[in-house]
C-alpha positions in Angstrom: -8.6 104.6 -21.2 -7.1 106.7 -24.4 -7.2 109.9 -21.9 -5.0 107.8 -19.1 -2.5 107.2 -21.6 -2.2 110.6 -23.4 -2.6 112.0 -19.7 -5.2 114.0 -19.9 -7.1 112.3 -16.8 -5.7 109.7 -13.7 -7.4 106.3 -13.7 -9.4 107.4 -10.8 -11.2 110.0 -13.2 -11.3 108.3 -16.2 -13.6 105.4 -13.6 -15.5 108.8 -12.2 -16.4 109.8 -15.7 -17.6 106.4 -16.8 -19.3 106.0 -13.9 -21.1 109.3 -14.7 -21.8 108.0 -18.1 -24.2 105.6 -16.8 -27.6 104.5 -14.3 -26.8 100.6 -14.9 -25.8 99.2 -11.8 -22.9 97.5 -13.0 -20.9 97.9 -16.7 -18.5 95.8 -18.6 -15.1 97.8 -19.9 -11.7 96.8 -20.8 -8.9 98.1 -19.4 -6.4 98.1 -22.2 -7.0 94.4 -23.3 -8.1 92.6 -19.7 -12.4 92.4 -19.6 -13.3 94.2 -16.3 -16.6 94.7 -14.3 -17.4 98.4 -12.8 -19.7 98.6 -10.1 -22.2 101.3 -9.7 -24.2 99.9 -7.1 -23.6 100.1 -3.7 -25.0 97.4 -2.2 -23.7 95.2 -4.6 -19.8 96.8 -4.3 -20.4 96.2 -0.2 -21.4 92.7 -0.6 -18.2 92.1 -3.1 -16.4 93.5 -0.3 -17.6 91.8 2.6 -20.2 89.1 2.8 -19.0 87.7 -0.8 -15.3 88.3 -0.4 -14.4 84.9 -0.5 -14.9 85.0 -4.4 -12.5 88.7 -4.4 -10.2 88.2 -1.9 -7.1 89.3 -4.1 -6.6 93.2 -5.6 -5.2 91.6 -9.1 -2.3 94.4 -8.8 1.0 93.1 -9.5 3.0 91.4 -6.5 6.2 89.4 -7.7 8.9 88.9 -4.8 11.5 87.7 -7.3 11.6 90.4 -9.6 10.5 93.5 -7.1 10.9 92.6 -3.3 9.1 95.7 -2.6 5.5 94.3 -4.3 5.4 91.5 -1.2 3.3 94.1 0.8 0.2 94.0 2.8 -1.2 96.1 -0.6 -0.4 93.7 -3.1 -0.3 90.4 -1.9 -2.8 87.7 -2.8 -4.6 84.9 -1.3 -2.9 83.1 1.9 0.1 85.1 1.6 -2.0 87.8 2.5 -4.4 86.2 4.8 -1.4 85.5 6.9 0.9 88.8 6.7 -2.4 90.6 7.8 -3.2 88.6 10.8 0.3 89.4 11.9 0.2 93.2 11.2 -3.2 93.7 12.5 -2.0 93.9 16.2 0.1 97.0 15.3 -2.6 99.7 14.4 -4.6 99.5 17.8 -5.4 102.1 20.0 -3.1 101.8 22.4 0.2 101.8 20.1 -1.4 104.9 18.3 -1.8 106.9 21.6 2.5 105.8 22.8 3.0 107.1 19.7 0.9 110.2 20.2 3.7 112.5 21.3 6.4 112.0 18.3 3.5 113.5 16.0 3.0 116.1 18.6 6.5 117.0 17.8 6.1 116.6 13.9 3.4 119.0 14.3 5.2 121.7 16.0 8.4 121.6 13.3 5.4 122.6 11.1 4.2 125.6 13.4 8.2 126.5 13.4 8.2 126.7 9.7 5.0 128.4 9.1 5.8 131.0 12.0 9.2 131.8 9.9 7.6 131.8 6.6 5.0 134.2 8.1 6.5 136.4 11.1 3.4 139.0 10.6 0.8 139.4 8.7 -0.8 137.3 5.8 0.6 134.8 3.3 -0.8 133.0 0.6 1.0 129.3 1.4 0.7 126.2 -1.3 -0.9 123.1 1.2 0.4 120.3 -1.2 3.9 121.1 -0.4 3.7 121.9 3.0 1.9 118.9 3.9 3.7 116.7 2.2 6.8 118.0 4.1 4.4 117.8 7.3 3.3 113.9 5.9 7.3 112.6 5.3 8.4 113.9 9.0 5.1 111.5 10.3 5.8 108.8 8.4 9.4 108.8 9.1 9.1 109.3 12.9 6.6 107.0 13.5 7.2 104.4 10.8 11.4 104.6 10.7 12.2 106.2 14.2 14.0 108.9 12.1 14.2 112.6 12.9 14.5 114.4 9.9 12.9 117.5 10.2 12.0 118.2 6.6 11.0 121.8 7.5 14.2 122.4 7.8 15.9 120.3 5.2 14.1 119.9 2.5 16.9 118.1 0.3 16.9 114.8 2.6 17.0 111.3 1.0 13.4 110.3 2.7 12.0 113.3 1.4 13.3 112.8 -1.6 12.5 109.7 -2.5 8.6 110.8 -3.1 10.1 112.6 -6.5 11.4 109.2 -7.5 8.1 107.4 -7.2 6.1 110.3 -8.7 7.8 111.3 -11.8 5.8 112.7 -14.6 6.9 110.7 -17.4 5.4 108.6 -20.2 7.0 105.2 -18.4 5.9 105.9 -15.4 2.4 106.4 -16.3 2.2 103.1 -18.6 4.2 101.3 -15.5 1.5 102.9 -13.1 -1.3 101.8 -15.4 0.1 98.7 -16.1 0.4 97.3 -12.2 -3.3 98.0 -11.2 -5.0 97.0 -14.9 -3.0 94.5 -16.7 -0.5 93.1 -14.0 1.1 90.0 -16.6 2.0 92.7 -18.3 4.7 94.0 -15.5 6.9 91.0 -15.8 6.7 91.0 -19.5 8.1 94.6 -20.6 9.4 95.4 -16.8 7.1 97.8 -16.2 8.4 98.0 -12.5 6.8 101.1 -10.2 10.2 101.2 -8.6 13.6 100.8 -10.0 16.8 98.9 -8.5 18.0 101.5 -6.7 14.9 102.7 -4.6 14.5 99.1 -3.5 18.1 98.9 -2.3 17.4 102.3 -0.4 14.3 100.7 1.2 16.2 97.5 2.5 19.2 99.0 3.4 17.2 101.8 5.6 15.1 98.8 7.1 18.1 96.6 7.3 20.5 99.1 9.1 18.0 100.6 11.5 17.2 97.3 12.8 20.5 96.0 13.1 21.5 99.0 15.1 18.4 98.7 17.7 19.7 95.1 18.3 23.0 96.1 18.4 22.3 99.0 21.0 20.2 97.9 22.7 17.6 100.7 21.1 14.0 100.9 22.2 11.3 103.5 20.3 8.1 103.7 20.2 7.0 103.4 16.2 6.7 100.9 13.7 9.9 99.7 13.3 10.2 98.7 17.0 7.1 96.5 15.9 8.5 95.2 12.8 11.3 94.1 14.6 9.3 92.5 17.1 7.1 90.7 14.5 10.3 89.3 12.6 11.6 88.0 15.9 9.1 86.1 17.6 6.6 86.2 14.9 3.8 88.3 16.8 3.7 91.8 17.7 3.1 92.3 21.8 0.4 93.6 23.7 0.3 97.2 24.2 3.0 98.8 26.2 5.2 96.2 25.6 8.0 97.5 23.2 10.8 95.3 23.5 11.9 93.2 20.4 12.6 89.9 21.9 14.5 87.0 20.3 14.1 85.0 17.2 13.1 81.4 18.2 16.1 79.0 17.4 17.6 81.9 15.4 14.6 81.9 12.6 13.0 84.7 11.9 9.6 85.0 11.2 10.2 88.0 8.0 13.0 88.7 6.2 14.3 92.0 5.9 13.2 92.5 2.1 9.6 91.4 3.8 9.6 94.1 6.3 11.1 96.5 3.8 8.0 95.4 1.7 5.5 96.8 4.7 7.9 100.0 5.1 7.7 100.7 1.8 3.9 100.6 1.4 3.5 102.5 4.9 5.5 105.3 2.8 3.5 105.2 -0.3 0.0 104.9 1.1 0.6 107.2 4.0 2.5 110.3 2.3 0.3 111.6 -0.1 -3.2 110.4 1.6 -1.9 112.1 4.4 -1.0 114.9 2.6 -4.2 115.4 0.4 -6.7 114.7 3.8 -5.0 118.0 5.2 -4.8 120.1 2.2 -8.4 119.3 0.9 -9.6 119.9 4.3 -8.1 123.3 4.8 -9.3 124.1 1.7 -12.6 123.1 2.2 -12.8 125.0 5.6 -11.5 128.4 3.8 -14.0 127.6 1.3 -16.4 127.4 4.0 -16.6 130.1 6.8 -19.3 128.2 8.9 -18.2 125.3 8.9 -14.7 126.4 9.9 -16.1 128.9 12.7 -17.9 125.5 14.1 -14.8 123.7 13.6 -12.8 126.6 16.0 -15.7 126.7 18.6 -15.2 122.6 18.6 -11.2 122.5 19.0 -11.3 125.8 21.3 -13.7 124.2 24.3 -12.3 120.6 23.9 -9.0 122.2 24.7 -9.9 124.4 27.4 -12.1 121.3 28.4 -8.9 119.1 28.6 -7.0 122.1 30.3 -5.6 123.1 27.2 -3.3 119.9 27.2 -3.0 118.8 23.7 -3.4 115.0 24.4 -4.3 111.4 22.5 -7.7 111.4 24.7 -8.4 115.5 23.6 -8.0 114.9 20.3 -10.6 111.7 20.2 -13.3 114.1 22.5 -12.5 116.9 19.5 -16.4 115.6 17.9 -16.6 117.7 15.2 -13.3 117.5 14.2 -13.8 113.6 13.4 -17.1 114.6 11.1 -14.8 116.9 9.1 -12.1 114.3 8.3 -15.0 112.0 7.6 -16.8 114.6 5.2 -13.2 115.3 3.6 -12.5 111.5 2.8 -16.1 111.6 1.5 -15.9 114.1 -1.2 -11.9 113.3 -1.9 -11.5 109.8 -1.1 -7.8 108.9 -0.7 -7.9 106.4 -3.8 -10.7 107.1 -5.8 -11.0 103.5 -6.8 -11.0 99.9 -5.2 -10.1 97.1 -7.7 -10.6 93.4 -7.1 -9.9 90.2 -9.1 -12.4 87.6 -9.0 -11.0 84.5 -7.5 -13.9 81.8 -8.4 -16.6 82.3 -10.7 -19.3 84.5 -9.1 -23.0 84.9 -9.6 -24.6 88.5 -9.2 -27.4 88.1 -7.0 -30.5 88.7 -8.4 -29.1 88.5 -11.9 -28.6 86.3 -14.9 -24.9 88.0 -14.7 -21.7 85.9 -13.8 -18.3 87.4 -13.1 -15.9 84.9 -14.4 -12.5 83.9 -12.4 -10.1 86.2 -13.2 -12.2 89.2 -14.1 -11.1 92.3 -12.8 -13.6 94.2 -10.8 -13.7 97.8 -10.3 -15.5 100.4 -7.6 -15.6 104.3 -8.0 -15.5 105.7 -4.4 -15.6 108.7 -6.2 -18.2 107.7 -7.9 -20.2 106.4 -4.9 -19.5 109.3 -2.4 -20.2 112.0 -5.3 -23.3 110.4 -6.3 -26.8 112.4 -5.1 -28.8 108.8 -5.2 -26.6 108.2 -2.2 -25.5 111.4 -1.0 -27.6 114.8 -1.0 -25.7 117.9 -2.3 -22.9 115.9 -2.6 -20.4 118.7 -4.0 -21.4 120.3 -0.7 -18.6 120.4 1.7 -21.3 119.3 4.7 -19.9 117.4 8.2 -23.2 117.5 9.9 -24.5 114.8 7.0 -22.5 112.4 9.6 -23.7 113.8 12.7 -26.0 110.8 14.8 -29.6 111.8 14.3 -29.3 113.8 11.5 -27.3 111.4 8.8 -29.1 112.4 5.1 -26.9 109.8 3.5 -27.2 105.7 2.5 -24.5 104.8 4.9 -24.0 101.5 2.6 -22.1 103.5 0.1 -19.6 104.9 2.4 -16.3 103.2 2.6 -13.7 105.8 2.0 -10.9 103.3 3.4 -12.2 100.0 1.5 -14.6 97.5 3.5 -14.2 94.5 4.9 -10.9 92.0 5.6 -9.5 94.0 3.2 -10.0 97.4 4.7 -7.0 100.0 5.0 -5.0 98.6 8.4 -3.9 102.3 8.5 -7.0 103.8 8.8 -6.5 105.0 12.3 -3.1 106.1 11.9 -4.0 108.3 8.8 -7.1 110.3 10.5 -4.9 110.7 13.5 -2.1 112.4 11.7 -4.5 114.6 10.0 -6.4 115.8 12.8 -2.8 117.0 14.7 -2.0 118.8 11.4 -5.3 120.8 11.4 -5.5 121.3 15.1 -2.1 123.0 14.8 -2.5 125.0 12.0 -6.1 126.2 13.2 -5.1 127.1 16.7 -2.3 129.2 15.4 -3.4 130.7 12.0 -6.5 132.3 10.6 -7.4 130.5 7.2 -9.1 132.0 4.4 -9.8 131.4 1.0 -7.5 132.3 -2.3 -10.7 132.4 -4.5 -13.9 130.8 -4.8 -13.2 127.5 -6.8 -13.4 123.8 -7.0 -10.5 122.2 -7.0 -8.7 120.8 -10.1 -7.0 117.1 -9.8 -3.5 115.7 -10.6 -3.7 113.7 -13.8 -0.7 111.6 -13.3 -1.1 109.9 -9.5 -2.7 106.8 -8.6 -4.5 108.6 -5.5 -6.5 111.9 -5.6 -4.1 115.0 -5.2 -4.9 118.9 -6.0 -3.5 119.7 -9.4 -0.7 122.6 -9.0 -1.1 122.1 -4.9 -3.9 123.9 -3.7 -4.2 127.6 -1.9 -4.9 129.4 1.0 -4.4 132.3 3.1 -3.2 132.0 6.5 -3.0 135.0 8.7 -0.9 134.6 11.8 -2.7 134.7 15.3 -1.2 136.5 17.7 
């Protein structure tokens, strides 16, 4: 762990590299001073996951209410707490809700167009993805999260925008505090390691708090997250699909209280703005990288379209086959966090083993790791959809879990692919994409998720 702390490698790598270091199916480490249990075998990790999650239900991250209102979230929480938030979220991810809220990305989607049709009016360009993704990933997240229309194409200098350079700072503190809240969580509360300082949660609140206030006070109806929130804290259930209105709080309780929902916001910002972001960079890079697989990519988008009557829909997009195999390949080979962590909740024995995991060991999982490994993947630095194509799969689907398995599997998953897929079926349809050089790409040493080091480059040549 020296090369976390002296920054010369994220967490996620420094778990890759160990994981290379070694065949043994599962190793102990430390992680500063806390005793910790990486697993290198699949079957194993899945079974921790699902059929034995009973004895890992919590993340061991740091969650303290009192002292950061923000650390209540889905994310962090442990035990019933959890159990019970995510039965109440649950409802809001479906289909259904995704597809009402199909058109506001639509429109996210074309701002982007707008900005890369100014930045290149002829020609060629050579255009940095991290950035313009990110920019593409805020205006999503606060559309269809916050109901707010912020265009960040054309303001880059807003406060929701913004606030990403606040959580990311490259500093000393904020990798120890980074560190500190996913390995050694006692140690938060101790030397206030907090990821996020007084004033970002009163931004957070107050955004939740006024927006919801106003909607009740005007009598305001959108189709996002917020609307569902709002219903949720209400009535203490989110409706059926299609029904959007808030209702009323039972005997004037509420079911959450605002610094609860600002919890949920908050981690709806963090987990979807750079996943997003990094799904649709690594993805373009990958296809400039790779000429057939973009050409099959084109021929896929191009008939589905004209298939659909060149409407740009919810339904066209799910019919867009190949498309999905590409996202899928793309999570594969950069999955969003390259690690899952888990804290043993009651003294475990390994199956098959001699080995017991004590309560309150700390249990980690390379999905980078896993999905890079050629025991479970052929070719694996091969950028290669088909591997995922019915009939043909060449990989041990058991090792697979880009999103986490289980109860505790990303509630966002949908959400997140969907966003990525309007991103690339925009750019593609409009641009020509090429690549800068012929390279692998480097990695960020200082974020918790996988992102390209120094953004990562392409060449898009405007269609006309």
């Amino acid at each position: 762990m020296s090369s976390l702390v002296k920054r010369e490698a994220s967490f996620g790598m420094n778990i890759y590299q160990l994981y290379e270091s070694t065949k043994e199916p599962f190793i102990g480490i430390y992680l500063f001073f806390r005793p910790a249990l990486l697993i290198r075998d699949a079957e194993l990790a899945r079974r921790i996951l699902t059929v034995d999650f009973n004895y890992f239900h919590d993340r061991g991250v740091h969650s303290n209410e009192r002292t950061n209102p923000l650390s209540g979230n889905l994310f962090s929480l442990p035990g019933e707490k959890w159990k019970n938030l995510r039965t109440k979220l649950t409802p809001t991810f479906t289909s259904g809700k995704l597809k009402n809220m199909f058109t506001t990305l639509e429109d996210v989607g074309n701002a982007m167009l707008e900005y890369l049709r100014d930045e290149i009016p002829s020609g060629r360009k050579t255009i940095e993805l991290r950035s313009l993704t990110t920019m593409y990933a805020a205006d999503v997240i606060a559309s269809t999260f916050f109901g707010l229309n912020i265009n960040t194409f054309k303001d880059t200098n807003n406060s929701f925008h913004n606030l990403r350079y606040k959580l990311n700072q490259n500093t000393f503190f904020r990798t120890l505090a980074s560190s500190a809240n996913f390995l050694c969580p006692k140690l938060v509360d101790m030397f206030h390691l907090y990821l996020v300082n007084k004033a970002i949660v009163k931004y957070m609140v107050d955004l939740v708090k006024d927006t919801m206030e106003y909607r009740e006070q005007n009598n305001v109806t959108r189709k996002d997250f917020m609307q569902l929130l709002l219903q949720l804290r209400n009535t203490g259930e989110v409706k059926e699909d299609g029904d959007w209105t808030t209702g009323s709080a039972k005997d004037g309780r509420k079911s959450l209280t605002i610094e609860q929902c600002a919890a949920q916001a908050f981690i709806f910002y963090i987990a979807g703005l750079e996943t997003t972001a990094a799904t649709v960079s690594f993805c373009l890079y990958e296809l400039a990288q790779n000429e057939d697989v973009k050409n099959k990519l084109l021929k896929d988008i191009n008939e589905t379209l004209e298939k659909h009557n060149g409407e740009f829909t919810y339904d066209c997009i799910q019919d867009m086959k190949y498309l999905d195999l590409c996202i899928l390949e793309t999570i594969r080979k950069y999955p969003g966090l390259p690690i899952l962590n888990r804290e043993c909740t009651k003294t475990y024995q390994i199956p098959h083993s001699e080995y017991v995991i004590e309560e309150g060991t700390a249990v980690v999982i390379s999905l980078m790791g896993l999905h890079r490994d050629p025991e479970y993947f052929p070719d694996p630095l091969k950028f290669m959809p088909e591997r995922f194509l019915d009939g043909q799969r060449n990989y041990n689907d058991v090792a697979y879990f880009p999103f986490g398995e289980g109860p505790r599997t990303c509630i966002g998953l949908r959400q997140g692919k969907l966003s990525a897929k309007v991103a690339l079926v925009k750019i593609l349809t409009s641009f020509k994409v090429d690549a800068v050089e012929k390279q692998e790409i480097e990695f960020d040493n200082f974020s918790v998720g996988l992102i390209p080091k120094d953004g990562a480059n392409v060449v898009l040549t405007r269609i006309e």
